[in-house]
C-alpha positions as CSV (number, residue, x, y, z in Angstrom):
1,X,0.0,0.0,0.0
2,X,3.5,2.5,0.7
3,X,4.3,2.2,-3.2
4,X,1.0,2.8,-3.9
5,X,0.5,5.9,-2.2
6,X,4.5,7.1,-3.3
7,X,3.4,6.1,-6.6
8,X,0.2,8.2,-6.9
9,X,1.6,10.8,-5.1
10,X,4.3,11.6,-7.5
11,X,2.2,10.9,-10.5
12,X,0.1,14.0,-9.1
13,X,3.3,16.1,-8.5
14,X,4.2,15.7,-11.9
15,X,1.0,16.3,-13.6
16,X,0.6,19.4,-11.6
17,X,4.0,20.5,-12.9
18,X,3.0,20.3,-16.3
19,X,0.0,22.2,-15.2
20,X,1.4,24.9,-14.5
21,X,4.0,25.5,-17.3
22,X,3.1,27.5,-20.4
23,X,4.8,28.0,-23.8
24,X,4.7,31.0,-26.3
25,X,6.1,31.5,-29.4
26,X,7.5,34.6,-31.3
27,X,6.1,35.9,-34.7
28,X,7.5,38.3,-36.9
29,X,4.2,39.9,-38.1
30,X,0.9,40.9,-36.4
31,X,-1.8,38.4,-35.1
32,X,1.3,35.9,-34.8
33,X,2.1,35.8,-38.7
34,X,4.3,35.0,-40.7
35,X,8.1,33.2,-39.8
36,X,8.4,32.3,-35.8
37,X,11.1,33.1,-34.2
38,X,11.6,30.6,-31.2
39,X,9.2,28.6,-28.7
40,X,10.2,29.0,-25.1
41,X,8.4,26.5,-22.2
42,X,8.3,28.5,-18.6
43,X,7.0,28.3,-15.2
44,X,4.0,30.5,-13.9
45,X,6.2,33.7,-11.9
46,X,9.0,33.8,-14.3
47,X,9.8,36.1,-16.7
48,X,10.2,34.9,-20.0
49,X,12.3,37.3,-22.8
50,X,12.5,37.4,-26.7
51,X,15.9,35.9,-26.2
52,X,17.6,39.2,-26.7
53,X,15.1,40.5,-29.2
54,X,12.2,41.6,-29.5
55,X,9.3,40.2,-31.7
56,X,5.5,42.0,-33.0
57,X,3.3,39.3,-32.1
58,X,2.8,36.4,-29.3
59,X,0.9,33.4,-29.6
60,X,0.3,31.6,-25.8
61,X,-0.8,28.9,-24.3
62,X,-1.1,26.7,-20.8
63,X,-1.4,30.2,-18.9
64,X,-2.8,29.6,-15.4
65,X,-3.7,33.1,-14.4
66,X,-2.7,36.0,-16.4
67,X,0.3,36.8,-18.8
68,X,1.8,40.2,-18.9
69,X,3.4,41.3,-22.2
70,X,6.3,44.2,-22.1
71,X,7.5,46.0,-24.8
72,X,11.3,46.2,-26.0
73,X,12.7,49.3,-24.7
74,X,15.6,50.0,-21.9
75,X,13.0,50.8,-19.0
76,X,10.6,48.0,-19.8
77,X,13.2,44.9,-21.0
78,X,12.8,41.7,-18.6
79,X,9.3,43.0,-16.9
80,X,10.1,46.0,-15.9
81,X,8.2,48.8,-14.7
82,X,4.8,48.1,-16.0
83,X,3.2,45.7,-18.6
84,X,1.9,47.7,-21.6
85,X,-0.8,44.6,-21.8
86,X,-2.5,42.1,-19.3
87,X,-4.8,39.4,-20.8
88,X,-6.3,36.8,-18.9
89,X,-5.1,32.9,-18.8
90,X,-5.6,29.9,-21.2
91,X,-3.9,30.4,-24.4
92,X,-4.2,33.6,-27.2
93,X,-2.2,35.6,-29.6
94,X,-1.1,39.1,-28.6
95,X,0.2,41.7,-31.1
96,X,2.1,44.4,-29.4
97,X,0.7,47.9,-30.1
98,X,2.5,50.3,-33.3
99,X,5.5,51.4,-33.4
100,X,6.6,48.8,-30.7
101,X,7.3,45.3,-30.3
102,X,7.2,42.9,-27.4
103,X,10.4,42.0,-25.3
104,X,9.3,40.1,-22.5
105,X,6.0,38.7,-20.7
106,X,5.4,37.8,-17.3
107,X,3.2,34.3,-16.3
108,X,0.8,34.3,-13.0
């Protein structure tokens, strides 16, 4: 009954892990168009960046809570001082607004 109960135990553990990690991907063009640029798997409460770029739209997914996008530019690289967009969890595209691009988002 001890293996059992170790057993189910850590099956629960892990899928809750995988509950609680998201993925995005980068797109080049608006409403996550055109070539991607790379897919990055996180953790809810870290901050995920562009991988020292910046890209126009975001496509998401697995997002418990809430997913903050920043925009590329000195104050606001690596969620910093205020998201520019906050949408709500599950999965989406975001396109950052014009003239900008998005650097970084934050996962709740």
């Amino acid at each position: 009954m001890q293996f059992n109960a170790n057993f189910i135990a850590a099956a629960l553990l892990a899928f809750a892990s995988q509950a609680m990690s998201f993925s995005i991907t980068g797109f080049v063009g608006a409403d996550c168009t055109g070539s991607t640029t790379n897919t990055v798997t996180g953790s809810s409460g870290e901050c995920v960046t562009a991988g020292g770029g910046s890209v126009k739209s975001i496509s998401y997914s697995g997002v418990p809570n809430q997913i903050q996008f920043f925009i590329s530019g000195g104050q606001h690289d690596n969620c910093s001082n205020g998201a520019t967009l906050t949408l709500g969890g599950g999965s989406g595209c975001a396109t950052a607004p014009a003239g900008v691009n998005w650097e970084s988002v934050f996962v709740s």
